[in-house]
C-alpha positions as CSV (number, residue, x, y, z in Angstrom):
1,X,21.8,6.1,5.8
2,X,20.0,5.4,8.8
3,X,18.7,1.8,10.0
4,X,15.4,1.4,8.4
5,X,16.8,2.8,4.8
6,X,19.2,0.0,4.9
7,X,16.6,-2.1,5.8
8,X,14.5,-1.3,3.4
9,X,17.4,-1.6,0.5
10,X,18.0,-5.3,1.6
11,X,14.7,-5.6,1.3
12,X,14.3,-4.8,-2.0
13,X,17.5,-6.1,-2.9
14,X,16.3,-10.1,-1.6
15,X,13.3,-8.9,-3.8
16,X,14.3,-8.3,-6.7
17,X,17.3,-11.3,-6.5
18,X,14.4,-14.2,-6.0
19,X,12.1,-12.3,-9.1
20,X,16.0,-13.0,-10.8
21,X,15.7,-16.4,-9.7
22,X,12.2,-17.6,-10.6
23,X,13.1,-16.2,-14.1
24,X,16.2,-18.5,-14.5
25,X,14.3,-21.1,-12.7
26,X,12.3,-21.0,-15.9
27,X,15.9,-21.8,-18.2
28,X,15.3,-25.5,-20.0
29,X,19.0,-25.3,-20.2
30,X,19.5,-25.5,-16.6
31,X,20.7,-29.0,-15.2
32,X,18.7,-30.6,-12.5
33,X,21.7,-30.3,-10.2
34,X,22.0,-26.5,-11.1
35,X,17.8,-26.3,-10.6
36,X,18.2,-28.2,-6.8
37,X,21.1,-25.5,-5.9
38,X,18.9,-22.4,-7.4
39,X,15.9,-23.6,-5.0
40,X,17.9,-24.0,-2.4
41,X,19.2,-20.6,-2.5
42,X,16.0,-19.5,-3.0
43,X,14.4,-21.2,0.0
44,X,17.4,-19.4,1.7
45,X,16.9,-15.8,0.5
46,X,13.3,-16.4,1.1
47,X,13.7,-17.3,4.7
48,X,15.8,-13.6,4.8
49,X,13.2,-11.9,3.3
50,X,10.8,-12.6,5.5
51,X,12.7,-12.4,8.6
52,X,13.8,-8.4,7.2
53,X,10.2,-7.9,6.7
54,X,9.1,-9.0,10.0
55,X,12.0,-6.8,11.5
56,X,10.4,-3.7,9.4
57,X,7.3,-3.9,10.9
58,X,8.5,-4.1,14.5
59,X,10.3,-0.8,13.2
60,X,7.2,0.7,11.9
61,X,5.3,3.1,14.4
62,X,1.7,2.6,14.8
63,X,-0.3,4.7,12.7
64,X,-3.0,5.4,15.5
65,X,-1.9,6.2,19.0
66,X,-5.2,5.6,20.0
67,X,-5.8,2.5,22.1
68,X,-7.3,-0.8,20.7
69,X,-11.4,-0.8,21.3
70,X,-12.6,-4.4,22.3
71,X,-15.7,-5.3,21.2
72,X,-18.7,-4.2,23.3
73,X,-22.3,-3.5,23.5
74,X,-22.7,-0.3,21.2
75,X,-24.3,2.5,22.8
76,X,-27.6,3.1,21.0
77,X,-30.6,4.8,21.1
78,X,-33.4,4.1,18.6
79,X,-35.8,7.0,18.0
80,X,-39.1,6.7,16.5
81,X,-41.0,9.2,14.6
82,X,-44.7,9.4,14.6
């Protein structure tokens, strides 16, 4: 497997572990100590998540290899008909 593959699996595997989470979040049988500990985890996997995510888009070539255009006075010319 190369880099972003494996990236892209822990990805989807924080993904699909917090949609886990919200779900048991959801369980009335769940103490308030065992809620606290779940959130925590959550806030945990959460911070990972994003920090994979920002490290797949620094992976991510552009998709134009065209530099950026800064905003400027258009070149027009207006023509009128008679």
């Amino acid at each position: 497997m190369t880099q972003p593959e494996i990236l892209d699996q822990d990805i989807r595997a924080l993904q699909e572990w917090l949609r886990a989470a919200w779900q048991q979040l959801a369980d009335p049988s769940l103490t308030a100590f065992g809620r606290r500990e779940l959130r925590n985890q959550m806030k945990q996997y959460n911070a990972d998540l994003r920090a994979h995510l920002k490290r797949a888009a620094e992976l991510q070539p552009r998709l134009s290899t065209e530099p950026e255009r800064s905003f400027a006075k258009p070149e027009m010319r207006i023509f009128a008909w008679r």
